[in-house]
N, C-alpha and C positions, 0 to 999 in steps of 0.2 A: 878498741881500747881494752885493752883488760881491766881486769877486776880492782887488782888493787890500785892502778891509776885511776880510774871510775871513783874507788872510793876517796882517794884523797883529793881529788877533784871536789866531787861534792861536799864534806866533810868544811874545805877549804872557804868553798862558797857559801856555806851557810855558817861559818863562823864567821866571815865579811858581811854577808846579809844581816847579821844580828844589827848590826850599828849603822849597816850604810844602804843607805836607798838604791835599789836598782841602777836608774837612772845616774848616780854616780862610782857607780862602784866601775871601776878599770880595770880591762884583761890582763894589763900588766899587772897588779898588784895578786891577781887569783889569779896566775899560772905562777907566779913565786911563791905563795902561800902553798900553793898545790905541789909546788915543787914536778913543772913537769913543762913542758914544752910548748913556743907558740903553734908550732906543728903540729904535736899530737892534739892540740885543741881544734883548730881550723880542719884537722881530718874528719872531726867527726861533728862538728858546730856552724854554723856561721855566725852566729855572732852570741853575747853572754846573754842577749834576750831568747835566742832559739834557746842552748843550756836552759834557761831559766824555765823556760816553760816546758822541754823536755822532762827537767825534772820536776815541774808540778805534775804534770802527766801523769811520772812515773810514780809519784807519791800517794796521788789519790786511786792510781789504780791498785797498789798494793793495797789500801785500805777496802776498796767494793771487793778486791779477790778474796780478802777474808770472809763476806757475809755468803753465809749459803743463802741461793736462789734457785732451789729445787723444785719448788712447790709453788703451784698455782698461788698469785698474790694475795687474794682473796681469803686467804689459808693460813698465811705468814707473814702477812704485811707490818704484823705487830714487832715480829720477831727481826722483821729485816731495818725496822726500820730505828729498835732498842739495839742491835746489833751495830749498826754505821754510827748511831752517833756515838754509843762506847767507844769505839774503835778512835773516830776522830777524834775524843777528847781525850783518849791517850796519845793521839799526834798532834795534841794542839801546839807544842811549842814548837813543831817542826812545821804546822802548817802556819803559825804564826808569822814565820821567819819567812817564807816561800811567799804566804799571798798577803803579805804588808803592804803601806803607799800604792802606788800605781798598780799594784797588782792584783789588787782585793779583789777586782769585779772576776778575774781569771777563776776564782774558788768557784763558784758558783754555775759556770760557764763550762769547767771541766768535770765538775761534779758530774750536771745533769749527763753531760755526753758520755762519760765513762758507765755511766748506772743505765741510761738507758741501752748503750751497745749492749752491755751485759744481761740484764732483763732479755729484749728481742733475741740473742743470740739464743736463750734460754726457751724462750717466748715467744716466738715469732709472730704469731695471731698478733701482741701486745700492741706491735710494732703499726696497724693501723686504725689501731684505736684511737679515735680523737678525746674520749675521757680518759684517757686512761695516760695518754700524753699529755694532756692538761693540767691530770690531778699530778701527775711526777714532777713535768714543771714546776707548780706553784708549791710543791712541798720543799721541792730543795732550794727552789729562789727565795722564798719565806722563810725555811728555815737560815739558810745560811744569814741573810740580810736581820734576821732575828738573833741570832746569837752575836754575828760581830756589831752590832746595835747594844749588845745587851752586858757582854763578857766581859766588862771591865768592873762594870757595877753589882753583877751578880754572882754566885756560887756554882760553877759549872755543872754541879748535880742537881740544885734546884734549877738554874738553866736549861737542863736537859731537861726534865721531868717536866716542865710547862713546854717544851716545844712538843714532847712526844705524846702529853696529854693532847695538846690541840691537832696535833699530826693524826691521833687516832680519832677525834674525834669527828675531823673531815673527811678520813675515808669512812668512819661509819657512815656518815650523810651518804656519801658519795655512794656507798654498795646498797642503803635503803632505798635510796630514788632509784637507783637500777634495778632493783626487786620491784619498785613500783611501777615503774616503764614496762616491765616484763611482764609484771600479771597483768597488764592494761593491756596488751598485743592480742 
């Protein structure tokens, strides 16, 4: 699919998503919005739930390819993790539209996988750490379940600023008890 079909594909879809639940939104109505074909869809989709979650996919991956992940975690974890949620809450009304209704639990699901491939690629060691798969878990299931709990009611900068407080403040736990396991050896 090229590009500029690619985009008015998408563009098409999430100005449908704004108003219409997944679950009712019809191929017929987004490939005439799209202005493009049931063909060129079915070449490249199997149905507007694959699309739909391709482009979560491809949403959140663009946002973890922003955060640099150069540096042992331990080192930047502050930085990686003030980094992702800037980012998302400059994509919030695009991530709004994407993981709405039925699809909320997807954010969170695509989050961790995307951040983890990227970390391990980066990281490999990372990748059989059972704390360390733990603490990324619980950060991004908690955070996300924390903000779309929270984002209606509150100010998305104060919103950030209490998740990133509590974010750092359970990997500090997390690197002292591992300091403490380690001089104990």
């Amino acid at each position: 699919m090229n590009e500029n079909t690619k985009n008015s594909l998408i563009n098409a879809f999430l100005r449908l998503r704004k108003n219409t639940p997944l679950e009712n939104l019809k191929l017929k109505t987004l490939i005439k919005e799209a202005k493009i074909g049931k063909a060129t869809f079915y070449l490249h989709y199997k149905d507007i739930y694959d699309f739909s979650y391709k482009l979560q996919i491809s949403t959140i991956k663009k946002i973890i390819d922003t955060i640099n992940i150069s540096k042992p975690l331990e080192n930047t974890y502050k930085d990686i993790i003030t980094n992702l949620y800037k980012k998302m809450i400059e994509e919030k009304e695009t991530l709004k539209i994407l993981f709405n209704g039925s699809q909320i639990s997807n954010l969170a699901l695509i989050l961790e996988s995307e951040a983890k491939q990227r970390l391990f690629n980066t990281f490999p060691e990372y990748k059989a750490s059972l704390e360390i798969n733990t603490l990324l878990s619980y950060q991004i299931y908690g955070s996300c379940y924390t903000y779309l709990e929270n984002y209606k009611k509150l100010d998305d900068n104060i919103l950030f600023e209490q998740i990133l407080k509590l974010s750092i403040t359970l990997i500090e736990s997390f690197k002292e008890e591992n300091k403490q396991k380690n001089s104990l050896q």
